[in-house]
N, CA, C and O of each residue as an XYZ file, in Angstrom:
952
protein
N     105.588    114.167     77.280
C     105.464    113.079     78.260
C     106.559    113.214     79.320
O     107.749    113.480     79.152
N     105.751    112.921     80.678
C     106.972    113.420     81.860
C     108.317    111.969     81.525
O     108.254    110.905     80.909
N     109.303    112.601     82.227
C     110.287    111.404     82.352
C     109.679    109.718     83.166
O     108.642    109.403     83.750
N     110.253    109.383     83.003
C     110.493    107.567     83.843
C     111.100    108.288     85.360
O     112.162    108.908     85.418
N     110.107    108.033     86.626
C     110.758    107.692     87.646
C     111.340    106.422     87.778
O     112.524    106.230     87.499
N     110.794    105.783     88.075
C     110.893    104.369     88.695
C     110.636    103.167     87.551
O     109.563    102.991     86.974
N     111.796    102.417     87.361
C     111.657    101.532     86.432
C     112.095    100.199     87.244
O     113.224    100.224     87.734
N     111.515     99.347     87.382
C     111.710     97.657     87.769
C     111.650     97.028     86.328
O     110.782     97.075     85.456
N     113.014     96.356     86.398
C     113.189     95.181     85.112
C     113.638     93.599     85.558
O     114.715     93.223     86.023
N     112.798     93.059     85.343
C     113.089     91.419     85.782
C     112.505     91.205     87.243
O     112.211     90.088     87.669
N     112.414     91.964     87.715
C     112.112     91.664     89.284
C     111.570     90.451     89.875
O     110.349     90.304     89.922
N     112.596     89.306     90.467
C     112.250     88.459     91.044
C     112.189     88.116     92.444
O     113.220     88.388     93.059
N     111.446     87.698     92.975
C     111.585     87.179     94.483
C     111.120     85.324     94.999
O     110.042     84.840     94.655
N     111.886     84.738     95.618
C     111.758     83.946     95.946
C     111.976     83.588     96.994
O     113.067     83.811     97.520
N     110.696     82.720     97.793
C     110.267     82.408     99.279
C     111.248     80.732     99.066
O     110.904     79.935     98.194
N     112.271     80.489     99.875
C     112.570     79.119     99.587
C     112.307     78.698     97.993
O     112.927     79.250     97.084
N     111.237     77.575     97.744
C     110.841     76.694     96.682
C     109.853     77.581     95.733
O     109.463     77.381     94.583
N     109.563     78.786     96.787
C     108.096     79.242     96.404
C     108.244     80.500     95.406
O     108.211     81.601     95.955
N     108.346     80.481     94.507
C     108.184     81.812     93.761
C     106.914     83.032     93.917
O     105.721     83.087     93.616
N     107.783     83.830     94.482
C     106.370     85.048     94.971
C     106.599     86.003     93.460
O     105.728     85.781     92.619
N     107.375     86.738     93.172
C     107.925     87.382     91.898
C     108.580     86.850     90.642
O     109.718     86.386     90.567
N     107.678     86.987     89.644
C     108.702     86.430     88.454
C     108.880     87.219     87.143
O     107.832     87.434     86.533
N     110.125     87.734     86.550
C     110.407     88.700     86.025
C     109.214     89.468     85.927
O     108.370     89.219     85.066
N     109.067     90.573     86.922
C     107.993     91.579     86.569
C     108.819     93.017     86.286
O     109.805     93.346     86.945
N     108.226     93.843     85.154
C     108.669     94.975     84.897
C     107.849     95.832     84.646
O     107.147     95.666     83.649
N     107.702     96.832     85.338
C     106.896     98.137     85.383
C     108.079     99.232     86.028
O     108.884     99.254     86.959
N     107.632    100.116     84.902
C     107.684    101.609     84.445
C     106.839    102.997     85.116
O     105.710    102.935     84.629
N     106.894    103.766     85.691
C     106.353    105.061     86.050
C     106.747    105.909     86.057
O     107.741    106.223     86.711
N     106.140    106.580     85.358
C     106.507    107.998     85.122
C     106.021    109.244     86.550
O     105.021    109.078     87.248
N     107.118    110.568     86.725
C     106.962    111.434     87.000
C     105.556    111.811     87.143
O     104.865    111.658     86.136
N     104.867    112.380     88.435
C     103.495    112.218     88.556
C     102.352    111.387     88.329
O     101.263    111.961     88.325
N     102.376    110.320     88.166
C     101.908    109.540     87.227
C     100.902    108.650     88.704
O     101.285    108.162     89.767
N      99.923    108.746     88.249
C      98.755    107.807     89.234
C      98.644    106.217     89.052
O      97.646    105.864     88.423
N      99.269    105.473     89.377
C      99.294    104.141     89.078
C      98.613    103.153     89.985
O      98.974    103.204     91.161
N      97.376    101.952     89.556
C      96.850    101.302     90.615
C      97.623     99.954     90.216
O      98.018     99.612     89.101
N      97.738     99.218     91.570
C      98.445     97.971     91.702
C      97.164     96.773     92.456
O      96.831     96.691     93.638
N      96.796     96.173     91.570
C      96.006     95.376     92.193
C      95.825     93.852     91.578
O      96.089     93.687     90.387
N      95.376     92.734     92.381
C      95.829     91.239     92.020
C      95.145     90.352     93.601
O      95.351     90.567     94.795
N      94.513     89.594     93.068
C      94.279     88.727     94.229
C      94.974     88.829     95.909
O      96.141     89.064     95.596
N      94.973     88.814     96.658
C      95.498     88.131     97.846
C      96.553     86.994     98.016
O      96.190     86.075     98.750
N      97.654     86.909     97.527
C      99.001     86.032     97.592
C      99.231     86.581     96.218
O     100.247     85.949     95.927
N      99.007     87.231     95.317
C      99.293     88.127     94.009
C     100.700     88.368     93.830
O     101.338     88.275     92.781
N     101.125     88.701     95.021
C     102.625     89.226     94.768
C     102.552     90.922     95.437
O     103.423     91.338     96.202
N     101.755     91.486     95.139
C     101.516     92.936     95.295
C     102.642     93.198     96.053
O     103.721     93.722     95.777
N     102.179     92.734     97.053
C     102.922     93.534     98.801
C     104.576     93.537     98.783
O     105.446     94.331     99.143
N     104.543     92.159     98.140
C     106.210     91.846     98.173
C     106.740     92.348     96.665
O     107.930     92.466     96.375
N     105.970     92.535     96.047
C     107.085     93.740     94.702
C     107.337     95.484     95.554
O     108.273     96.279     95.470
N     105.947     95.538     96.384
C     106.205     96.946     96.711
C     107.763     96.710     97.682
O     108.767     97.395     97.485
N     107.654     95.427     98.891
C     108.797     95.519     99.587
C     110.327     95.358     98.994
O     111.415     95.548     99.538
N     109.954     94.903     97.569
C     111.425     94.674     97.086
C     111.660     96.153     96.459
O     112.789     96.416     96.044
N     110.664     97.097     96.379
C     110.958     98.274     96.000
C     111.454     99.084     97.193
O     112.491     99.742     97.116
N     110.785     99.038     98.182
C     111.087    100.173     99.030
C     112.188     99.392     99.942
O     112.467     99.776    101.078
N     112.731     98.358     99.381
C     114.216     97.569    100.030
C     113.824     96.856    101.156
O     114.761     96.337    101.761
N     111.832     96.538    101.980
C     111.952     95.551    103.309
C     112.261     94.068    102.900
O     112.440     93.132    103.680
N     112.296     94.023    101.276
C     112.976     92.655    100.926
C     113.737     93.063    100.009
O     113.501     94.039     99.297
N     115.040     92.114     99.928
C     116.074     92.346     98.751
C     115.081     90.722     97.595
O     114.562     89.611     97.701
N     115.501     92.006     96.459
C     115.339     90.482     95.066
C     115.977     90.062     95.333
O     116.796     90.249     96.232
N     115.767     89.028     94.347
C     116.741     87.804     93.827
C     117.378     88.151     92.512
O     118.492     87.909     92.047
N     116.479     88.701     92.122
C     116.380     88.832     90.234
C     116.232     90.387     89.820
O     115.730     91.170     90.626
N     116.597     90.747     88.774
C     116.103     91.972     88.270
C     116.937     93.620     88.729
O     117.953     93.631     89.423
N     116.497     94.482     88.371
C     117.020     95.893     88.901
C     116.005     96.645     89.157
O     115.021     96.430     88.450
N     115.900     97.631     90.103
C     115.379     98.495     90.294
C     115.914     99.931     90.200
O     116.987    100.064     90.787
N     115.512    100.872     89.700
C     116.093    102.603     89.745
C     114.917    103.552     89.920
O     113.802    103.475     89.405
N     115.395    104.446     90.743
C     114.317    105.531     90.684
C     114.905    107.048     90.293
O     115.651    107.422     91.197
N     114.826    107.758     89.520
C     115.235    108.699     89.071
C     116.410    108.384     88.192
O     116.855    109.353     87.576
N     117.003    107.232     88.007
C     118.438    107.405     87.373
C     118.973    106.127     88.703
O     119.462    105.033     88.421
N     118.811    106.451     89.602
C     119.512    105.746     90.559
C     119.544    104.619     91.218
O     118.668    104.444     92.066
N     120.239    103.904     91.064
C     120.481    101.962     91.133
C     119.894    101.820     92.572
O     120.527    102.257     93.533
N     118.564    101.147     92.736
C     118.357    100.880     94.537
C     118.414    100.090     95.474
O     118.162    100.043     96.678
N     119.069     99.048     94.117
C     119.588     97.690     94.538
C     120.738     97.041     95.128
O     121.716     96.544     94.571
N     120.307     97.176     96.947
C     121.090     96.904     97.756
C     121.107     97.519     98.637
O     121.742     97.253     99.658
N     120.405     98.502     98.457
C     120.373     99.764     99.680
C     119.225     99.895    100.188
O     118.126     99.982     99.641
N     119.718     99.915    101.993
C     118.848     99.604    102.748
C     117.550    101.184    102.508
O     117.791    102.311    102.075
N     115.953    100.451    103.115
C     115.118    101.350    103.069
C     115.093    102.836    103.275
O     114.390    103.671    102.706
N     116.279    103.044    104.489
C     116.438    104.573    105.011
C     116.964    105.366    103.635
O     116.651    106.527    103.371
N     117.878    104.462    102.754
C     118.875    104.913    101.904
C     118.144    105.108    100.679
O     118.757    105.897     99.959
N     116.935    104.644    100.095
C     116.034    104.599     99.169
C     115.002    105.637     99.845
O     114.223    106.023     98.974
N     114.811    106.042    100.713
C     113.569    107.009    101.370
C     114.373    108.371    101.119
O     113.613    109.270    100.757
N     116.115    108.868    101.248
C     116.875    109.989    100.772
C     116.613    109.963     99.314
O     116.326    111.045     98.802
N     116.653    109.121     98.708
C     116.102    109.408     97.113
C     114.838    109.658     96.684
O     114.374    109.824     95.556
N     114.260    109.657     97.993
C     113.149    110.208     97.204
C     111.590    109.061     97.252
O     110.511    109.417     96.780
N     111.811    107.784     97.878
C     110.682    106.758     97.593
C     109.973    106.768     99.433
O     110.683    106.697    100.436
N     108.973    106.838     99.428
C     108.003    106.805    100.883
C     107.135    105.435    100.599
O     106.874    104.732     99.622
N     106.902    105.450    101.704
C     105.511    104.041    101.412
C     104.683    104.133    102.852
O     105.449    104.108    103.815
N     103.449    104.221    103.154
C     102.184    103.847    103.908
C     102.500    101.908    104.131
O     103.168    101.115    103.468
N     101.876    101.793    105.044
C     101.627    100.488    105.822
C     100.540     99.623    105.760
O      99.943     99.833    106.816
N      99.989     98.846    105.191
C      98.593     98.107    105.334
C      98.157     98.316    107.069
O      97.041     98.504    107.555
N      99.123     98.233    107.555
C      98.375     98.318    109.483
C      99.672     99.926    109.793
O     100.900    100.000    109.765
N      98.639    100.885    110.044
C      99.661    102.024    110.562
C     100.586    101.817    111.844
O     100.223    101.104    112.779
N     101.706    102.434    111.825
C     102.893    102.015    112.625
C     103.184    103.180    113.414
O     104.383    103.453    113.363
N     102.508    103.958    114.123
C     103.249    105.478    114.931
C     103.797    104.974    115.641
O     103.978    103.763    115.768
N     104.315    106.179    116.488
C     105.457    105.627    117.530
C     104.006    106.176    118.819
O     103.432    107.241    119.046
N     103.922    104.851    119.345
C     103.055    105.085    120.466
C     102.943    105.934    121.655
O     101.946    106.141    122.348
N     104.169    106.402    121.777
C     104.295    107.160    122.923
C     104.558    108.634    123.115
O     104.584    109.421    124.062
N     104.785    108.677    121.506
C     104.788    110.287    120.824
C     103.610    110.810    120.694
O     102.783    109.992    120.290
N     103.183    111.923    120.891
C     102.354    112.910    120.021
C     102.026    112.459    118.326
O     102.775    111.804    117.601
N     100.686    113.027    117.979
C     101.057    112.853    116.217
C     101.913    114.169    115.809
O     102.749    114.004    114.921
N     101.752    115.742    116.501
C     103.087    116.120    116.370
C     104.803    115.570    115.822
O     105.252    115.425    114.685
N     105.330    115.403    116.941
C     106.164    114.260    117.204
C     106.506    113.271    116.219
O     107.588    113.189    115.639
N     105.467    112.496    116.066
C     105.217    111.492    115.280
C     105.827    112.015    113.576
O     106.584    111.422    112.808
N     105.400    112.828    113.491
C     105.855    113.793    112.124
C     107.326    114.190    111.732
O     108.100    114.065    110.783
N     107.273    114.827    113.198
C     108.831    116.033    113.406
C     109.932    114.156    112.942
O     110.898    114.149    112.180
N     109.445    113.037    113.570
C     110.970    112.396    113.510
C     111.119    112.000    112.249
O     112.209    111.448    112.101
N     110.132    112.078    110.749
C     110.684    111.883    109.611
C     111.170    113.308    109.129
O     111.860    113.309    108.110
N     110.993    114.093    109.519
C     110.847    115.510    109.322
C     112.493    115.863    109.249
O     113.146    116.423    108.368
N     112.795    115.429    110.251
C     114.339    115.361    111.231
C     115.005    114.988    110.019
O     115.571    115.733    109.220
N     114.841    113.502    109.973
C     115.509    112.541    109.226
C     115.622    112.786    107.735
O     116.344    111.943    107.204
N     115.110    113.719    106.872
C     114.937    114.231    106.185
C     116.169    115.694    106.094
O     116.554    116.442    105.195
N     116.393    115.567    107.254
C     117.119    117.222    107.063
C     116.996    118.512    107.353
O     117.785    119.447    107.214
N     115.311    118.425    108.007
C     114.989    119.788    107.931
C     115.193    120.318    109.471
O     114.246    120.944    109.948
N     116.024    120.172    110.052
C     115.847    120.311    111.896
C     115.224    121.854    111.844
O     114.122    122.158    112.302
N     116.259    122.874    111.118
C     116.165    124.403    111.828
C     114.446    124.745    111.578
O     114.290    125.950    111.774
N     113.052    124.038    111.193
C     111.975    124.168    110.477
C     111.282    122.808    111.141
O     110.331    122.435    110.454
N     111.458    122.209    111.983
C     110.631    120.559    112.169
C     109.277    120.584    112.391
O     108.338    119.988    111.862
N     109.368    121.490    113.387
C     108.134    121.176    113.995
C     107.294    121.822    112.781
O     106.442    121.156    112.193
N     107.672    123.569    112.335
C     106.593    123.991    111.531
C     106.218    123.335    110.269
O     105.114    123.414    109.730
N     107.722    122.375    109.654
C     107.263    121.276    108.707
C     105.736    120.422    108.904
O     104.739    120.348    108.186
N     106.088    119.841    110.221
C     105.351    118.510    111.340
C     104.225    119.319    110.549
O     103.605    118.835    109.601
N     104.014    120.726    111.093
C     102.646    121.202    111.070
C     101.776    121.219    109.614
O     100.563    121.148    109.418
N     102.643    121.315    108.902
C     102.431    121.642    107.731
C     102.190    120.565    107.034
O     101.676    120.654    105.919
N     102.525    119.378    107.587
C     102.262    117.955    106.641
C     100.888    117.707    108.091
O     100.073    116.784    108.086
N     100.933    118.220    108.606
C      99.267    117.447    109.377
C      98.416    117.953    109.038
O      97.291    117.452    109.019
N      98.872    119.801    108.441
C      97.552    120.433    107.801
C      96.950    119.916    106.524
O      95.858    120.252    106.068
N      98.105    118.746    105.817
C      97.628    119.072    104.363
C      96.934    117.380    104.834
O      96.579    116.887    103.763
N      96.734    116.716    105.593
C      96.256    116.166    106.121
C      94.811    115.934    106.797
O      93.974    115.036    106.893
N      94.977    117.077    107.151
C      93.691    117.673    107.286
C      93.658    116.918    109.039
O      92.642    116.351    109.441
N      95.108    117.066    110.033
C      94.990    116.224    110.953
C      95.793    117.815    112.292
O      96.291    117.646    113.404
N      95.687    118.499    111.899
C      96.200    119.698    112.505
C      95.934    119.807    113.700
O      96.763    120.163    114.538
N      94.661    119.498    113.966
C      93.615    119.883    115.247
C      93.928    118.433    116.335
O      93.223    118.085    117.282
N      94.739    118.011    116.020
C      95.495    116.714    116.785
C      96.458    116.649    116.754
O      96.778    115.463    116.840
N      97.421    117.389    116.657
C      99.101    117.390    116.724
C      99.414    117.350    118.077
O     100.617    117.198    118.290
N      98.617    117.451    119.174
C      99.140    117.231    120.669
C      98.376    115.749    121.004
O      98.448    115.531    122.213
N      97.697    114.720    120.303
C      96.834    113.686    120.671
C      97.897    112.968    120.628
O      98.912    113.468    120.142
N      97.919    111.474    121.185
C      98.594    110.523    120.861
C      97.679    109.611    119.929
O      96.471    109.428    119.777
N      99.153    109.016    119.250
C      97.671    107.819    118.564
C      96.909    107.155    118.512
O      96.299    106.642    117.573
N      96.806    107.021    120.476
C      95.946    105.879    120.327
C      94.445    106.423    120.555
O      93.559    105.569    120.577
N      94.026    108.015    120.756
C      93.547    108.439    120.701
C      92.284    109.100    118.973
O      91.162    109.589    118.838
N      93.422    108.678    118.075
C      92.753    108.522    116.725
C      91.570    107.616    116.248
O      91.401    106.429    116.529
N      90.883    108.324    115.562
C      90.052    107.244    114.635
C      90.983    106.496    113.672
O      92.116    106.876    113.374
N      90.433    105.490    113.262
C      91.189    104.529    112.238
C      91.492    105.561    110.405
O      92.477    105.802    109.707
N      90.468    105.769    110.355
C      90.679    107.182    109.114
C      92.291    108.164    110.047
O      93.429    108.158    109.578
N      91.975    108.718    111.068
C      93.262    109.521    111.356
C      94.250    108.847    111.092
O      95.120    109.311    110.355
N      94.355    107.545    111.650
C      95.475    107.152    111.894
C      95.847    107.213    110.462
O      96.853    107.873    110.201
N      95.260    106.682    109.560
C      95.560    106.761    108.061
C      96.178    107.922    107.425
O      96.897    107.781    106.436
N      95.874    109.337    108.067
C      96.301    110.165    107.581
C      97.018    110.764    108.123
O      97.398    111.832    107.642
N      97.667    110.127    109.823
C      98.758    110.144    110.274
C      99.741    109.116    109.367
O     100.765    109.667    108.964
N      99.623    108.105    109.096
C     100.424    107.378    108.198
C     101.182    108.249    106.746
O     102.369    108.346    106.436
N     100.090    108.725    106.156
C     100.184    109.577    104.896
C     101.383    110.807    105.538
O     102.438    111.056    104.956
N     101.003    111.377    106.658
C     101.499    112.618    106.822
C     102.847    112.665    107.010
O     103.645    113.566    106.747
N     103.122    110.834    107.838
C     104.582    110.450    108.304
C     105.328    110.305    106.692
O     106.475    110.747    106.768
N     105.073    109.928    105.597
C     105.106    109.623    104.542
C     105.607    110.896    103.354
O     106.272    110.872    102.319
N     104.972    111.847    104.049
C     104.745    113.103    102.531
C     105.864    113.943    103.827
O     106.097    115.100    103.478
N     106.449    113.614    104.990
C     106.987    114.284    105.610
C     108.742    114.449    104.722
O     109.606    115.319    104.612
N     108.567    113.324    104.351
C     109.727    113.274    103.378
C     110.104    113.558    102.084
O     110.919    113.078    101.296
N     109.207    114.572    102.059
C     108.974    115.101    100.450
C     109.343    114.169     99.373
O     110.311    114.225     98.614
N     108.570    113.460     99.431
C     109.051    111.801     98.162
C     108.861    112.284     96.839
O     108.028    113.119     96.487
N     109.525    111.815     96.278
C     109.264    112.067     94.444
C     107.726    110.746     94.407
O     106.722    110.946     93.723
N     107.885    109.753     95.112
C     107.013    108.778     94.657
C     106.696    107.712     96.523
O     107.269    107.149     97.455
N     105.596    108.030     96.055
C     104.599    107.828     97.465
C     103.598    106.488     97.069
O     102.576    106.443     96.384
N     104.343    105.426     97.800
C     103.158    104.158     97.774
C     102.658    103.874     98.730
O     103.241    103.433     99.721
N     100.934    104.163     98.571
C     100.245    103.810     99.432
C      99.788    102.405     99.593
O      98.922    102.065     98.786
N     100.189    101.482    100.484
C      99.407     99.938    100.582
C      98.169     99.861    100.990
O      97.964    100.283    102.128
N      97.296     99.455    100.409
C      95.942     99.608    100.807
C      95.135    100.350    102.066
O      94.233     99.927    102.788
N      96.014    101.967    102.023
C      95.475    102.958    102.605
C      93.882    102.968    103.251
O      93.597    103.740    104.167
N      93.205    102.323    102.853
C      92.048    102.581    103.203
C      91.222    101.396    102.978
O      90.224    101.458    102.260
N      91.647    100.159    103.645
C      91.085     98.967    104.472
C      90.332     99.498    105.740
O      90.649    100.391    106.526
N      89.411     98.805    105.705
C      88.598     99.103    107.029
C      87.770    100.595    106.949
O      87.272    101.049    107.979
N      87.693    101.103    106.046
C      87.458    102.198    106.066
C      85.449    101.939    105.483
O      84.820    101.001    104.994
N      85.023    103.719    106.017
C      83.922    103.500    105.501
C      83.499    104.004    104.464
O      84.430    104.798    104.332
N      82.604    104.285    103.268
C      82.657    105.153    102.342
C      82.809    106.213    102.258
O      83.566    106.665    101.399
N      82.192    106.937    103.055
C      83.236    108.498    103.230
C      84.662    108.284    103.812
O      85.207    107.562    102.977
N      84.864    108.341    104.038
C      86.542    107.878    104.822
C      87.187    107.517    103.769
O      88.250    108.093    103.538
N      86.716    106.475    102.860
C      87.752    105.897    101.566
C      87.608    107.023    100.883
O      88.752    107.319    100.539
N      86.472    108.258    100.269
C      86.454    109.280     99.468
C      87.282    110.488     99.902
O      87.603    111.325     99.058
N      87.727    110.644    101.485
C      88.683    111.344    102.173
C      89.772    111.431    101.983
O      90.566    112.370    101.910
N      89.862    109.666    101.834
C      91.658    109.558    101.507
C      91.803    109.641    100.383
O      92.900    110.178    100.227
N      91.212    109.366     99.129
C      90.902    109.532     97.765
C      91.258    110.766     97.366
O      91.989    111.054     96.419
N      90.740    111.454     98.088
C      90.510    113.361     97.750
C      92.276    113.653     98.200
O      92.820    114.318     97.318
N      93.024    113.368     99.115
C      93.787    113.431     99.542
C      94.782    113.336     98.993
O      95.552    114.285     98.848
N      95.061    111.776     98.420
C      95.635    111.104     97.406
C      96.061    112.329     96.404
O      97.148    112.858     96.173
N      94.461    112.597     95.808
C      94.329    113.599     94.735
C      95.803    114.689     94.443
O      96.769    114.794     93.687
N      95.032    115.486     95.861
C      95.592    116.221     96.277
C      97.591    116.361     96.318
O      98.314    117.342     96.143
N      97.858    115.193     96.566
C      99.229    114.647     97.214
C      99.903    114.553     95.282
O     101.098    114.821     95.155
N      99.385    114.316     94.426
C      99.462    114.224     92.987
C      99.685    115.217     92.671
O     100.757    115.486     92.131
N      98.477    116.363     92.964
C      98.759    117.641     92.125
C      99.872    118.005     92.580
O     100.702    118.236     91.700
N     100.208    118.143     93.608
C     101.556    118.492     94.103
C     103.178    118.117     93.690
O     104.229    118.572     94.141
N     102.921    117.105     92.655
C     103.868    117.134     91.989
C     104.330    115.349     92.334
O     105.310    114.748     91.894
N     103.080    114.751     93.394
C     104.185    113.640     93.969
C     103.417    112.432     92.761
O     102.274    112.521     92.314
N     104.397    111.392     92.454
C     103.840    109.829     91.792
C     103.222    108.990     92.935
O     103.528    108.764     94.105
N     102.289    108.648     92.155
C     101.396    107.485     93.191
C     101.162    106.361     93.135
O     100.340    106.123     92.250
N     101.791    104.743     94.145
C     101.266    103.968     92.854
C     100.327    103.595     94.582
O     100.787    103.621     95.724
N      99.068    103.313     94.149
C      97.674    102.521     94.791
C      97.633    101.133     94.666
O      97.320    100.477     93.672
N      97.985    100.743     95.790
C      97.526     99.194     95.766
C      96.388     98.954     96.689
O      96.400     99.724     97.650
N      95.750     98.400     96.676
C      94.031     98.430     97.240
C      92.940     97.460     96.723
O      92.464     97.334     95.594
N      92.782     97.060     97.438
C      91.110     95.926     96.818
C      89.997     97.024     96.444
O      89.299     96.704     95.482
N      89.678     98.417     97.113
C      88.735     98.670     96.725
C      88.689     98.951     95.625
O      89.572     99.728     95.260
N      87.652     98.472     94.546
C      88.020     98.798     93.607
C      87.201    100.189     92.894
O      87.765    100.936     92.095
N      86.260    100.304     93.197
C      85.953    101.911     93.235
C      86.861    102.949     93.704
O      86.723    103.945     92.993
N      87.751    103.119     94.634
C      89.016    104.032     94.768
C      89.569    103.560     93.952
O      89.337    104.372     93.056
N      90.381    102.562     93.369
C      91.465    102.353     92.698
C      91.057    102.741     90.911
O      92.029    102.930     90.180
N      89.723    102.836     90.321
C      89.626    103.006     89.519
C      89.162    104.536     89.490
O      89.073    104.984     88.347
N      88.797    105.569     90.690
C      88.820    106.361     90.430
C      89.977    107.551     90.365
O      90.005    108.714     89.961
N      90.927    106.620     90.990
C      91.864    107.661     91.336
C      93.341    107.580     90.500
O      94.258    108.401     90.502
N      93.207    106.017     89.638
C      94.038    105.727     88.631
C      94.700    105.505     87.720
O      94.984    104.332     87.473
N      95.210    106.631     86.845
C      94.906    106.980     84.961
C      95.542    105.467     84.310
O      95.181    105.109     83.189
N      96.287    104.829     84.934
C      96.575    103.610     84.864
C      96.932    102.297     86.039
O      97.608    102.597     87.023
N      96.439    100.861     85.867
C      96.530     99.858     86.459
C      97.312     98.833     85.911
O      97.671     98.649     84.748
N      97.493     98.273     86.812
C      99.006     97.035     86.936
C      98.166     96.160     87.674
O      97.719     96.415     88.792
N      97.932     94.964     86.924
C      97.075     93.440     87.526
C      98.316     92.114     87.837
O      98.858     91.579     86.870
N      98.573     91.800     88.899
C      99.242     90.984     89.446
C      98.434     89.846     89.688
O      97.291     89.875     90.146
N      99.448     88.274     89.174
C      98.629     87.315     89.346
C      99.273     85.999     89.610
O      99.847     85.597     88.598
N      99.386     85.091     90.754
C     100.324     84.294     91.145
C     102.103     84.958     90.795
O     102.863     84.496     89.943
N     102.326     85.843     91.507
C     103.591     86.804     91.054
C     103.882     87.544     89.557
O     104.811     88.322     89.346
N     102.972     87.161     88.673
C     103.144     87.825     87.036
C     102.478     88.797     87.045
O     101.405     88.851     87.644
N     103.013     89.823     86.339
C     102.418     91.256     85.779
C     101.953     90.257     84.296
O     102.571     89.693     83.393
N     100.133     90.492     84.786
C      99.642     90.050     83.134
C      98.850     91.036     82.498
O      98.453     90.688     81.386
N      98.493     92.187     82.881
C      98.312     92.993     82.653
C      98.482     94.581     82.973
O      98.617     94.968     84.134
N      98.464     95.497     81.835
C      98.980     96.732     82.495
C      98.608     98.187     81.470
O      99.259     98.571     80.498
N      97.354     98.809     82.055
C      97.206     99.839     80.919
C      95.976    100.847     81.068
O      95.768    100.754     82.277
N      95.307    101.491     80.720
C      94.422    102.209     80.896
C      93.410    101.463     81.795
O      93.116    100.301     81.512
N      92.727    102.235     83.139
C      91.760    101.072     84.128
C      91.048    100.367     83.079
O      91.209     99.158     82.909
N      90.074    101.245     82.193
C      88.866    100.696     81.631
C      89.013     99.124     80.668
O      88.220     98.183     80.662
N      90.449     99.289     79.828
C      91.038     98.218     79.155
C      91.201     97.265     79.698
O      91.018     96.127     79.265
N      91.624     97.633     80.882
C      92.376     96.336     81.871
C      91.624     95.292     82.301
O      91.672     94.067     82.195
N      90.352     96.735     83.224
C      89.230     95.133     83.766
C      88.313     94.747     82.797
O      87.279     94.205     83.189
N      88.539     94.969     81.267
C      87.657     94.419     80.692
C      88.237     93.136     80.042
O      87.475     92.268     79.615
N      89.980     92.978     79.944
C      90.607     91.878     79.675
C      89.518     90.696     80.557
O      88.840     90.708     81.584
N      89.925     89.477     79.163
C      89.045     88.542     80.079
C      90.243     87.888     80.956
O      89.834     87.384     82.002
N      91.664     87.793     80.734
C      92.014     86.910     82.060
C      92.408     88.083     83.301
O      92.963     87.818     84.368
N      92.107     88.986     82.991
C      91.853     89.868     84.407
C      90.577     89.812     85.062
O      90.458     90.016     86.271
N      89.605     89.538     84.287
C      88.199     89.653     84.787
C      87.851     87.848     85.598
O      86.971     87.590     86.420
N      89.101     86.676     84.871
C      88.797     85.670     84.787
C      89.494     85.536     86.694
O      89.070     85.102     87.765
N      90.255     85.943     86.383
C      91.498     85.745     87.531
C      91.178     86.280     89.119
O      91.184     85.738     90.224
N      90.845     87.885     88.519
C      90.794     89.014     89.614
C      89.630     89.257     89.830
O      89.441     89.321     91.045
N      88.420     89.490     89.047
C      86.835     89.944     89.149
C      85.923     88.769     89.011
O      84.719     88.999     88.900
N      86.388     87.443     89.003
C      85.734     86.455     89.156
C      84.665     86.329     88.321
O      83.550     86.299     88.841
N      84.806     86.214     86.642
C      83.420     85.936     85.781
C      83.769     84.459     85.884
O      84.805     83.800     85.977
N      82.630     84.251     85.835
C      82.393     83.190     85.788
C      81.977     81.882     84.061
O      81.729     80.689     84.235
């Protein structure tokens, strides 16, 4: 069994009065395909931001590899190794998707190699044939895999995608899926947070169900959505 990347213990967050996080703890291992999914005010978004540091907890620890990430700003958690995708993609508008690449590329370390890096994360992208476009010139799928490409530019040990593939159409969600795949074999951890739930169960050897901020469930897909207060909560039986 691979090692523990990323371990969250206690993880709390609180809005004012409002509790968004309450001791949640999840575990991932080294390569490891993980789906994150839970209603709409679930908590999801804001455990991922207290991971990748756009919110500090209140409560709890976070480590990824060994290493304490609690307190250190996002740039400083992205050198160790953690990336994350955007629910709405963020390029820099006035760059190239080239460009767009080379500046995590940079930031990363690799100057004497940028651009042929740039190139090399748009090929595995499958976005090559647009490295001189700007973004606003993309389809909504590109932009997605301009997002991914800005992302894997940083050779992450562990790559969270936020519902990568909203708006998307069924081929397009099986694109980024395949991709995903792809981005795994390579050695990287994945955790999927996503409503669809056909991607998230195909692409996830295990799921994490979030529910008014509680982790209430967490374990093989098939186990999970057959729990009844996952099915009661999240899949709506009635």
């Amino acid at each position: 069994m691979s090692e523990v990347l990323l371990k969250a213990e206690g993880v709390g967050k609180r809005f004012g009065g409002f509790v968004a996080l309450h001791q949640v703890d999840i575990e991932l291992r080294a390569g490891e395909r993980l789906g994150l999914i839970g209603p709409n005010g679930s908590g999801k978004s804001t455990f991922v931001n207290c991971i990748s540091g756009d919110f500090a907890a209140h409560d709890g620890k976070v480590t990824l590899g060994g290493a304490v990430l609690d307190g250190l700003k996002p740039h400083r958690r992205a050198r160790l190794g953690l990336a994350r995708t955007f629910q709405l993609p963020q390029p820099f508008g006035s760059l190239s998707v080239l460009e767009n690449v080379r500046v995590p590329v940079l930031f990363a370390g690799q100057a004497p190699s940028a651009t042929a890096r740039a190139l090399e994360c748009l090929e595995q992208v499958e976005l090559a044939g647009k490295a001189d476009c700007l973004p606003k010139e993309l389809t909504q799928v590109e932009l997605r895999r301009l997002e991914l490409a800005r992302a894997i530019a940083l050779n992450p040990k562990l790559l969270i995608a936020d519902e990568a593939m909203a708006g998307l159409s069924n081929a397009e969600v099986d694109q980024i899926i395949a991709l995903l795949f792809r981005l795994n074999a390579a050695g990287t951890a994945i955790i999927m947070i996503e409503h669809i739930m056909r991607a998230v169960t195909a692409f996830a050897e295990r799921l994490v169900v979030f529910v008014a901020g509680r982790k209430i469930a967490d374990g093989p897909p098939r186990a999970v959505l057959a729990l009844r207060d996952v099915e009661d909560a999240y899949l709506g039986r009635q």
